[in-house]
Wavefront OBJ file of the C-alpha trace (Angstrom):
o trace
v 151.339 64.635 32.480
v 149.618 67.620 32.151
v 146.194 67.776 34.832
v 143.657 68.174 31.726
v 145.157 64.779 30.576
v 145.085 63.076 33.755
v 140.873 64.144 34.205
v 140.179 63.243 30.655
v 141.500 59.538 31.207
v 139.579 59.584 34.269
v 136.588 60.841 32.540
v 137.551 58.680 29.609
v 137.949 55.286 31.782
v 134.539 55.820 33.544
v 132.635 56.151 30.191
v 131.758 60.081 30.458
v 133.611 60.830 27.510
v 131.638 58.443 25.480
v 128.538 56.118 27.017
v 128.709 52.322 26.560
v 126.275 49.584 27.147
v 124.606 49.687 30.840
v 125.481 45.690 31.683
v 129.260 46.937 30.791
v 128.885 50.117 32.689
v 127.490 49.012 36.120
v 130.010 45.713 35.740
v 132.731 47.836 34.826
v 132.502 50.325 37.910
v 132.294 47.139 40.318
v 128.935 48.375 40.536
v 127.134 52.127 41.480
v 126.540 53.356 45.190
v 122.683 52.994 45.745
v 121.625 53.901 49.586
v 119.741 56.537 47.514
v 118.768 54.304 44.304
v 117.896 57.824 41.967
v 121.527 58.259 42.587
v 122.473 55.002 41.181
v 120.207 55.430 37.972
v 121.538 58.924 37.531
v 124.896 57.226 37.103
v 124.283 54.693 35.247
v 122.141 57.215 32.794
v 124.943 59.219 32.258
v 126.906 56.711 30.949
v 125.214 54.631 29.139
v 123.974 54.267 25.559
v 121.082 52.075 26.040
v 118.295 51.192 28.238
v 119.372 48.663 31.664
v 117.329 45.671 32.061
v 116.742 46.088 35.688
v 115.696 42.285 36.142
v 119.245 41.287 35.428
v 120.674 43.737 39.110
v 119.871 44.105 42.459
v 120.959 45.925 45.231
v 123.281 44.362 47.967
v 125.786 45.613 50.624
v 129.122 45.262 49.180
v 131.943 47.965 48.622
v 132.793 49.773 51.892
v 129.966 48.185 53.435
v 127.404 50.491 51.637
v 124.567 49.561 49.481
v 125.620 49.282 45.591
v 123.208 48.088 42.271
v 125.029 45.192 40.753
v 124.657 42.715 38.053
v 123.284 39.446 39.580
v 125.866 37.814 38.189
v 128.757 39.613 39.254
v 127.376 38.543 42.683
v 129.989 35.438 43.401
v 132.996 37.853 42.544
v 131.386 40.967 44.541
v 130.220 38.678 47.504
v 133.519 36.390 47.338
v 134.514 34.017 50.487
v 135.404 35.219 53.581
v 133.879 39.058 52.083
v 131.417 39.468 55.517
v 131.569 41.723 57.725
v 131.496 41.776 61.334
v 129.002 44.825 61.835
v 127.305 43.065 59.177
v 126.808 39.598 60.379
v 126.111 40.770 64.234
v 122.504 39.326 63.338
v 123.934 35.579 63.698
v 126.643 36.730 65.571
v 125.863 39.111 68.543
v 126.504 37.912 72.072
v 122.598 39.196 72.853
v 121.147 36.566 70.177
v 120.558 33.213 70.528
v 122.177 31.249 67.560
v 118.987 29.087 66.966
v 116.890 31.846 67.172
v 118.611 34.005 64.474
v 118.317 30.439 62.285
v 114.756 30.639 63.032
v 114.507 34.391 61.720
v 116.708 33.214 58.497
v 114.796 30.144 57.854
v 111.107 32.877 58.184
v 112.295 35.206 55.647
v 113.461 32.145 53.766
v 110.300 30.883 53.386
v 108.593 34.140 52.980
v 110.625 34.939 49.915
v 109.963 31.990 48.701
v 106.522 32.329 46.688
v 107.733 36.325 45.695
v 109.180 39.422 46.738
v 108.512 41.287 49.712
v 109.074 44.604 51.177
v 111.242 45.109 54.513
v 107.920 46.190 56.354
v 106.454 42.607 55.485
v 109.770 40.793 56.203
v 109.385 42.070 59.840
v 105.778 41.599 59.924
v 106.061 37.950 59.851
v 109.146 38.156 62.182
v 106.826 39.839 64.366
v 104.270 37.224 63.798
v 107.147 34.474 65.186
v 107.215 35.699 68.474
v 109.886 38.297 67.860
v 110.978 39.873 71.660
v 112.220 43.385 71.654
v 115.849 42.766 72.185
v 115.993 40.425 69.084
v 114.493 43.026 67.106
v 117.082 45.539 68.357
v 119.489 43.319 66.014
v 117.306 41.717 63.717
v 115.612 44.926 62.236
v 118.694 47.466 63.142
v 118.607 49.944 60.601
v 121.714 50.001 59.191
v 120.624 45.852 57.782
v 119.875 43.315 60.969
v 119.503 39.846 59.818
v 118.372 41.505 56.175
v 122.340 42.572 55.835
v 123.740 39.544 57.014
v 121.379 37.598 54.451
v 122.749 39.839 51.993
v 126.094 39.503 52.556
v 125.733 35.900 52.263
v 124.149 35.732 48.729
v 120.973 34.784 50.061
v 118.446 37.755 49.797
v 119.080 41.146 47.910
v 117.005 44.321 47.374
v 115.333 44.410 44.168
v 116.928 46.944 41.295
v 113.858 49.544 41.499
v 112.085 48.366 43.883
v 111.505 50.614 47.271
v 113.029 48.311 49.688
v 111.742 45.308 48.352
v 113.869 42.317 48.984
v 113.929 39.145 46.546
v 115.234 35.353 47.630
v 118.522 34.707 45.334
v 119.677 31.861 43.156
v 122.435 29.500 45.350
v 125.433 30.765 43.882
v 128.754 29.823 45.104
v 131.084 32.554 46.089
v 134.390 32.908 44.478
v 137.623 32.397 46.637
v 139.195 36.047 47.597
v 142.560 35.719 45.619
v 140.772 35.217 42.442
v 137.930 37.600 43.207
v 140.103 40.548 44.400
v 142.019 39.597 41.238
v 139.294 40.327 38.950
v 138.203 43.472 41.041
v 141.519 45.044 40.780
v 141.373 44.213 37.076
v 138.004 46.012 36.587
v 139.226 49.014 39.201
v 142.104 49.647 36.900
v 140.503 49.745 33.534
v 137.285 51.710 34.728
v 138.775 54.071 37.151
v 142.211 54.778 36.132
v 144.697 56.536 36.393
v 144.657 55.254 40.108
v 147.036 55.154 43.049
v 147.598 52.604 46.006
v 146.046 55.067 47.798
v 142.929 55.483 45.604
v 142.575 52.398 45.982
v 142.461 51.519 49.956
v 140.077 54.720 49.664
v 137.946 52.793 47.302
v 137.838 49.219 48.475
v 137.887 50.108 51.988
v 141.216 48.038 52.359
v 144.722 48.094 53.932
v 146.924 49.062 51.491
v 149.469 46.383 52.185
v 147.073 43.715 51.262
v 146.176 45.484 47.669
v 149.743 46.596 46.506
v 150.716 43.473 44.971
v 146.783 42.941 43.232
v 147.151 46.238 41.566
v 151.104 46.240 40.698
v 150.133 42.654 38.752
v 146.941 44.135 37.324
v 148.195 47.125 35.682
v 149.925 47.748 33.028
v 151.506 51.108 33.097
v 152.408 53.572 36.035
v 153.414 57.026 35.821
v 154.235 59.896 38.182
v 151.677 62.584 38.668
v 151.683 65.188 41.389
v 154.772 63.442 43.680
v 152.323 60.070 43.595
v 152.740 56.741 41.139
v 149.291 56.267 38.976
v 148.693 52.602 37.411
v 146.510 52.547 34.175
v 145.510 49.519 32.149
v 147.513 50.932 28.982
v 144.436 53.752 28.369
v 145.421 56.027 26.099
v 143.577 59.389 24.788
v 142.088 60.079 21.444
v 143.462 62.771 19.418
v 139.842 64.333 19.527
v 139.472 63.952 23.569
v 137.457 67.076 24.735
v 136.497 67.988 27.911
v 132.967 68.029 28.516
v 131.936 71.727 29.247
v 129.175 70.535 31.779
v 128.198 67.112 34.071
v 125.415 66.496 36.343
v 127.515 63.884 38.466
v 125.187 61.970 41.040
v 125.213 61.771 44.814
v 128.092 59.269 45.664
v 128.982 59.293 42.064
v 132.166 56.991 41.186
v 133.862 60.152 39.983
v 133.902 61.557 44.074
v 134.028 58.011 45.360
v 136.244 55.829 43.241
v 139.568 57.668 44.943
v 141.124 59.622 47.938
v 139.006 63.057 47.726
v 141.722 65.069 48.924
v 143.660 63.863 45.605
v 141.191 64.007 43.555
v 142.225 66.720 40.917
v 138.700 67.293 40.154
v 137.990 68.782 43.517
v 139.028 72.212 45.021
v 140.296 72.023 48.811
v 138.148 74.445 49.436
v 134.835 73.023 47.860
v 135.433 69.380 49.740
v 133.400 70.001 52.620
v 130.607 71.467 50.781
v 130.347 68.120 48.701
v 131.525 65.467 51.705
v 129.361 65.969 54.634
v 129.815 64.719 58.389
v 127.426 62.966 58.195
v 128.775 60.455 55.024
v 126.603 62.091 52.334
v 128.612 62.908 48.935
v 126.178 65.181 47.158
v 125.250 65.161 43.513
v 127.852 67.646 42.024
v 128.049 69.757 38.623
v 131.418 69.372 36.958
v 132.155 72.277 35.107
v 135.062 71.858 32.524
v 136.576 69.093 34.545
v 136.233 70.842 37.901
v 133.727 70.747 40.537
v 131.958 74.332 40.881
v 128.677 73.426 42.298
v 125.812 71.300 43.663
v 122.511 70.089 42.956
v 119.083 68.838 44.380
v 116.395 67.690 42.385
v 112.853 68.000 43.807
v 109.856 67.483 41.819
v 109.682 69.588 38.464
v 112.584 71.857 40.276
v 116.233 71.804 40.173
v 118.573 73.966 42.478
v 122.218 74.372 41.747
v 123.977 76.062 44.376
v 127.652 77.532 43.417
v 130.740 76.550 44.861
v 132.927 78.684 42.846
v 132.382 81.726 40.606
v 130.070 81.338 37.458
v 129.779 83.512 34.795
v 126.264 84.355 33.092
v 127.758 81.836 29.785
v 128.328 78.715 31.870
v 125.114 79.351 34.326
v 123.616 79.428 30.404
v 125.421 75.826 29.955
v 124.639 74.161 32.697
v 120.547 75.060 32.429
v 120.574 73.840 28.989
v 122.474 70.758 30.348
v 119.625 70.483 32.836
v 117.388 70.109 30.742
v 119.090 67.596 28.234
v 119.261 65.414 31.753
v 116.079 65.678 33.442
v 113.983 67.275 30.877
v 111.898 69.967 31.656
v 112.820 71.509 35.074
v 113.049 74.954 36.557
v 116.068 75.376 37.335
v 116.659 77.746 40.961
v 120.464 78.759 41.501
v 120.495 79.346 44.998
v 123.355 80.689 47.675
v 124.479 82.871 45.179
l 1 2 3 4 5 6 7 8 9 10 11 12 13 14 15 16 17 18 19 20 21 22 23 24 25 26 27 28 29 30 31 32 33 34 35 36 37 38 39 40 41 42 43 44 45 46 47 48 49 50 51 52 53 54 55 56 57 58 59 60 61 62 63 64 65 66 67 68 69 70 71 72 73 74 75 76 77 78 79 80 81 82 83 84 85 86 87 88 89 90 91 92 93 94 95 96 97 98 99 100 101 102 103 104 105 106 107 108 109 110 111 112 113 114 115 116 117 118 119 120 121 122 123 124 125 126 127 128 129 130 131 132 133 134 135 136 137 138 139 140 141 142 143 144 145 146 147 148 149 150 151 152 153 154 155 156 157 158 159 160 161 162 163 164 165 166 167 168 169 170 171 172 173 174 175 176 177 178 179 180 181 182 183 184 185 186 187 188 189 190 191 192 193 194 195 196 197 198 199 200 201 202 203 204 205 206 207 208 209 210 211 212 213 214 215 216 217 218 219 220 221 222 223 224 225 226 227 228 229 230 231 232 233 234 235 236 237 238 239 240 241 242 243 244 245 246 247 248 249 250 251 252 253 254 255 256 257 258 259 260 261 262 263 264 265 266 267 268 269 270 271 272 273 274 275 276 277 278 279 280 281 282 283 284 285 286 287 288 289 290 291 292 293 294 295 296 297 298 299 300 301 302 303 304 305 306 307 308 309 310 311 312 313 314 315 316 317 318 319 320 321 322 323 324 325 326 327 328 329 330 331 332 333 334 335 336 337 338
């Protein structure tokens, strides 16, 4: 398989070649990275042919233990049994809290939630309120989740879609069981990300290997050889009229840079990876540029700046303006580090 082929069934599988509906999109793509939430939306508007209904997602700690936007009710597959994490649960778990205590925390925001949503600031307000010492709030309002994360994680409580940090109380759901649930996942990875590898894979779930060989050799379909590595689709085939798109505006922790192992990734130049994965865990927004990743972007305000990572020529710095604009509207665009 030639490389153009292999991007465009990428490109093809992740709806960039041509948009679908925004329910099928987000549910598709097991959901869209939101720690920054205009990253999330830029995803999702790239993709889709129609406008999301934001009351029907929220945005939980799933995937890799990062925030995501997902459809409320893909929550029982997303957040199956046994799907907690340790880091994440240290609010009921921690040696340094007292078990009734964290219950007593739970039960507050509980309650709080109860008669309508409420931002994190008010959420520790009232846990303040209770009495709340400053070693419990060293693990209850830790900033990578506290008790809000473990809440999460347990289908309780979940950031609103748009909201800025503003949490909302859940319907009970009941989780699915992991086989079935990592089942379905695989089934969705496959069909919305491939051509994938084992290897993609444990990059993009976050686990072993070993455990997700035999979900993805049932899953697939097909599996071909590309680049000394075995690729499973779910049967996707081209169009005879397949083009590559001249220009992208890919988001921050888009699923194009996240849904496989970057250093595989034939949309990615060795030498560009750094400049697109920080140390730090960043992935910035990146500007595809005929299947290949030649630059960055940052949005701020009414201004856009595009900084190179390869090359460009006066025609495609012509392209990807007018593709600026057809994204964000009017902006002035800055090309900087040139």
């Amino acid at each position: 398989m030639e490389a153009e082929q292999f991007k465009l069934l990428r490109l093809q599988s992740q709806h960039l070649l041509a948009p679908a509906p925004a329910e099928r999109v987000v549910s598709g793509l097991i959901g869209l990275q939101a720690q920054y939430g205009a990253n999330a939306l830029h995803a999702l508007n790239i993709r889709s042919n129609d406008a999301p209904a934001f009351s029907r997602y929220v945005k939980t700690w799933t995937l890799r233990g990062t925030l995501h936007l997902h459809a409320i009710c893909d929550l029982p597959t997303v957040l199956y049994r046994g799907s907690e994490t340790n880091f994440g649960q240290m609010a009921f778990e921690h040696e340094s809290m007292d078990a009734r205590r964290s219950e007593l925390f739970r039960s507050l925001v509980l309650e709080a939630l109860s008669d309508g949503d409420k931002t994190r600031d008010e959420l520790k307000a009232a846990c303040e309120r209770e009495g709340m010492s400053e070693q419990e709030a060293q693990i209850i309002l830790h900033p990578w989740g506290g008790l809000f994360r473990a809440m999460a994680e347990k289908g309780e409580i979940a950031y609103t879609a748009t909201g800025n940090r503003v949490f909302t109380r859940l319907a009970p759901f009941e989780p699915r069981e992991k086989v079935p649930a990592l089942q379905e996942l695989m089934y969705r990875y496959v069909e919305h990300y491939g051509p994938v590898s084992l290897r993609d894979a444990q990059t993009f779930f976050g686990i072993p290997q070993k455990t997700l060989a035999p979900y993805l050799e049932h899953c697939a379909r097909d599996s071909f050889s590309f680049r000394e590595q075995t690729y499973y689709t779910a049967g996707q085939t081209l169009p005879e009229d397949a083009i590559m798109p001249q220009v992208l505006f890919l988001a921050g922790f888009d699923p194009m840079l996240m849904g496989y192992r970057k250093a595989e990734n034939p949309i990615l130049l060795k030498n560009t990876i750094k400049s697109i994965y920080n140390n730090t865990g960043i992935v910035f927004p990146a500007v595809l540029i005929e299947g290949t990743v030649g630059a960055v972007w940052k949005r701020a305000g009414e201004k856009l700046e595009i900084q190179p990572l390869v090359k460009i020529g006066k025609r495609y710095r012509s392209l990807i303006e007018r593709k600026a604009v057809d994204n964000f509207g009017r902006v002035a665009v800055q090309w900087v580090g040139m």
